[in-house]
C-alpha positions in Angstrom: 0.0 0.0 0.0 1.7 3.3 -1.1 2.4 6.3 1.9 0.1 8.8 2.3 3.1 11.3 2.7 6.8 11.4 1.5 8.3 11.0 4.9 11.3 9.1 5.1 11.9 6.7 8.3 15.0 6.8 10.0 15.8 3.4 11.5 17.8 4.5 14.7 18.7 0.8 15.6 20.9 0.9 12.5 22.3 4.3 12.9 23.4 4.3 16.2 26.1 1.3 14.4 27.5 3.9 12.0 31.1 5.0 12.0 31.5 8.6 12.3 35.2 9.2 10.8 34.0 12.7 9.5 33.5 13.7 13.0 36.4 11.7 14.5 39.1 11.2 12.4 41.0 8.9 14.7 38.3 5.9 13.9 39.4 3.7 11.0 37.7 4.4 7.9 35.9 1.4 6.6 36.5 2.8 2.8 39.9 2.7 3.1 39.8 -1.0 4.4 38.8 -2.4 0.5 39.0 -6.3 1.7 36.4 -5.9 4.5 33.9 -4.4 1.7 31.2 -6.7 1.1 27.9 -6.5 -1.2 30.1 -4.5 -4.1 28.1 -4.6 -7.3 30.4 -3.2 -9.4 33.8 -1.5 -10.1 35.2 0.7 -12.6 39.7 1.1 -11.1 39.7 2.6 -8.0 35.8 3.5 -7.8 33.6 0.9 -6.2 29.9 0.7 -6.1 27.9 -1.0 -3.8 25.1 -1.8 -1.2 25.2 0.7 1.7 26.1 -1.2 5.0 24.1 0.3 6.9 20.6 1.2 5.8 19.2 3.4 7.7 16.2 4.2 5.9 13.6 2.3 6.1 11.6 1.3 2.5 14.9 2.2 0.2 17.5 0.7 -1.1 20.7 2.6 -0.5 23.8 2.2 -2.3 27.4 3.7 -2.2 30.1 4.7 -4.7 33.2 4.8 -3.3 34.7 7.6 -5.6 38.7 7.1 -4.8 41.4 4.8 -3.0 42.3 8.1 -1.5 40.7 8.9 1.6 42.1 12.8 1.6 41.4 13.5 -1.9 37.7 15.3 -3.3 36.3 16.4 -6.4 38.2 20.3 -6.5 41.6 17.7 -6.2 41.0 15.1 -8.8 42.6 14.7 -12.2 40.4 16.0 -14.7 40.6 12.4 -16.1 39.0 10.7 -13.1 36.7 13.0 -12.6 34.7 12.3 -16.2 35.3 8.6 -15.8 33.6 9.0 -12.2 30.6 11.5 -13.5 29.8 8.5 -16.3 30.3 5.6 -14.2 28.1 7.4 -10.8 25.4 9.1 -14.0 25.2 5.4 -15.5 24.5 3.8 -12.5 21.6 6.4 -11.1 20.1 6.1 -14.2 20.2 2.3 -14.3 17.9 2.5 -11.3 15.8 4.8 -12.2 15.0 2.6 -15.2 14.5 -0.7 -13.4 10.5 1.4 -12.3 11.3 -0.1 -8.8 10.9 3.4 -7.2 8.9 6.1 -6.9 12.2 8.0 -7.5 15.7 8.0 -7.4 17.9 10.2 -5.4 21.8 10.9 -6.2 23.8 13.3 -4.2 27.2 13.2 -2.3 28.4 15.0 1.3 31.6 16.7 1.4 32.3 17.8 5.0 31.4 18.4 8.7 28.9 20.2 8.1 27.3 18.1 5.1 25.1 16.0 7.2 27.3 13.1 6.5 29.4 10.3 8.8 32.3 9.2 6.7 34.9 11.6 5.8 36.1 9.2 2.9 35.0 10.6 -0.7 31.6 8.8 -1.5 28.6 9.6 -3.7 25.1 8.1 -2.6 22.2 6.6 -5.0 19.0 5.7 -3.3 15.9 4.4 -4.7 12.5 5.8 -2.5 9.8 3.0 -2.5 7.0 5.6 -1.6 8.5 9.4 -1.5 8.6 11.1 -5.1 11.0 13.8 -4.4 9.9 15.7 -7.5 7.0 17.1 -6.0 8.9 19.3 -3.9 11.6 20.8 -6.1 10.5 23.7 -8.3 12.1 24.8 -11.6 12.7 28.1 -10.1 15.3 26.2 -7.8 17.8 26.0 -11.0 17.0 29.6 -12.2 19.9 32.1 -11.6 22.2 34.6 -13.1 24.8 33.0 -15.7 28.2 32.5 -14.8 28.6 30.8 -17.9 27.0 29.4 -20.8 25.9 28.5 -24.1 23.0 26.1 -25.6 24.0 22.9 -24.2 24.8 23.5 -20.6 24.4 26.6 -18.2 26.3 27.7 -15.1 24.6 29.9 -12.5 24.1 30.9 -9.1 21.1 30.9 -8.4 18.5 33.7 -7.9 15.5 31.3 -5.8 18.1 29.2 -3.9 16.2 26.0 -2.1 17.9 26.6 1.7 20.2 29.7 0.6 22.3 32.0 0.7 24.8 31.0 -2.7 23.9 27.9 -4.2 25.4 27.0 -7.7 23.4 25.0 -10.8 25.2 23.4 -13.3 22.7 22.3 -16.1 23.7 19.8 -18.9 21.3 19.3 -21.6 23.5 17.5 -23.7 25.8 14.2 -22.4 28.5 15.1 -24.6 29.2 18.4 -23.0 30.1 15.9 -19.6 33.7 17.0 -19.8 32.2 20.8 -19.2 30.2 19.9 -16.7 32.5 18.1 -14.5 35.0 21.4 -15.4 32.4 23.3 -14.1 31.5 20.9 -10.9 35.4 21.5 -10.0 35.7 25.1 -9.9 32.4 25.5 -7.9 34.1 22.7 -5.2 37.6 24.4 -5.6 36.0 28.0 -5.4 33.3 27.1 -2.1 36.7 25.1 -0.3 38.7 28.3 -1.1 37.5 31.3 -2.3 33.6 31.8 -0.9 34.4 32.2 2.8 37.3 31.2 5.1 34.8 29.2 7.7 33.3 27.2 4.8 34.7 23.6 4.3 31.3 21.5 3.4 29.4 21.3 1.0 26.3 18.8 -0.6 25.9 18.0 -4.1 22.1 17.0 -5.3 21.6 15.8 -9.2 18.2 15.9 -10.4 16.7 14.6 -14.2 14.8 17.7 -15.1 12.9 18.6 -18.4 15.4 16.4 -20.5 18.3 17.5 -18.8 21.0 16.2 -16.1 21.2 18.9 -13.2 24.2 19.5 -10.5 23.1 21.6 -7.2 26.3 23.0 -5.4 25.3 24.0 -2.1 27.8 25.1 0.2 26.9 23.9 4.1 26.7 26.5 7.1 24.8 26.4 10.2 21.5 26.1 9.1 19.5 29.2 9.3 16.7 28.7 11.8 14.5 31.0 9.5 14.9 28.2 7.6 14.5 25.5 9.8 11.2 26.8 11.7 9.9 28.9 9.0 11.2 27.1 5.4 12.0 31.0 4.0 15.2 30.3 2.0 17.9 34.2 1.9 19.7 34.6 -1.1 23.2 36.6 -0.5 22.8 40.5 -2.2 26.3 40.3 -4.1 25.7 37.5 -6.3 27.1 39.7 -8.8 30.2 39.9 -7.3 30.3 36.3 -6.9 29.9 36.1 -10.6 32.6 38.5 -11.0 35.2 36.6 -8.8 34.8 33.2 -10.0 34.9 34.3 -13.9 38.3 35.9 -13.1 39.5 33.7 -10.8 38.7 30.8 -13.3 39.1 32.5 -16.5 36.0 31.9 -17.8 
């Protein structure tokens, strides 16, 4: 019988077993520890994909991709190279559940962080398939709207003007697969810039994909303390010098 709502239910039991190497760092990361991973369903080099250990949601089914061997390395680091192979091999597997119609949807997004709302500080991407929840029916186009930071007719770079939680968020919108070396270009410099450039305190950040109208869409949003007008009140601020923000990353970037 299908949910009356789109909640999702956390399964404490199996939560309270999770490692928390992001928070420590002096407990072993079970990434790094490759002959102890079971339930891997496939592999492309050093990237792994495979069940999630530890599912703590209940009515999903939750999968990792290991993105790297090395535990201290993240998208604004990788070689351009390993970053396209990992953007085809993470896009193709998202997409291959999506297509199996086992889900009311699909969700794809990655933590980067303390403040990212994830556990393991080891470079990982997650695909989960929702039984019940259609996440679609809360995300508006209006989310991916924004001033260009770059663009042309296959693929858009923005900041956006309607942010989702606020106060810079970043879109990266491909409408056509063979533009994927631009917009994993792109998905680097908005990484590099938020662990660098966008504020000295800032060093998390979530990524969120979405299928949209035909195309494949990145949101980069960098993670603070949440705002509680947020929190209690769901209004979203968007940061007055977004222009200036345009400004820095086109020079610092050349673009």
């Amino acid at each position: 019988m299908e949910k009356e709502n789109d909640l999702l239910f956390f399964q404490n039991n199996i939560g309270l077993e999770k490692p928390n190497s992001m928070v420590n760092r002096k407990t072993d990361c079970p990434f790094c520890n490759r002959e102890s991973l079971t339930d891997i369903l496939d592999q492309k080099g050093p990237i792994l994909y495979l069940k999630n250990k530890f599912p703590t949601l209940k009515d999903t089914f939750q999968t990792l991709i290991i993105e790297t061997d090395d535990c201290h390395a993240d998208i604004s680091t990788y070689k351009k190279t390993h970053l396209l192979i990992l953007l085809e091999f993470a896009i193709k597997k998202w997409e291959e559940m999506i297509h199996t119609k086992e889900y009311k949807s699909v969700i794809f997004y990655k933590n980067h962080g303390p403040l990212s709302g994830g556990t393991i500080h080891h470079p990982h991407m997650q695909i989960v398939g929702l039984k019940y929840a259609d996440y679609n029916k809360k995300i508006l186009n209006q989310y991916f709207a924004g001033l260009p930071i770059a663009e042309d007719e296959e693929i858009v770079f923005n900041v956006s003007t309607h942010p989702i939680m606020g106060f810079v968020e970043f879109n990266i919108i491909l409408k056509n697969k063979r533009r994927l070396d631009t917009f994993a270009d792109f998905l680097q410099i908005t990484a590099h810039y938020i662990l660098n450039h966008l504020h000295k305190s800032c060093n998390s950040y979530n990524l969120f994909f979405y299928h949209r109208e035909g195309a494949i869409i990145c949101k980069v949003v960098p993670r603070f303390v949440a705002s509680p007008l947020f929190i209690g009140y769901s209004l979203s601020q968007v940061s007055n010098n977004l222009e200036e923000t345009i400004k820095k990353i086109r020079t610092l970037y050349h673009l």
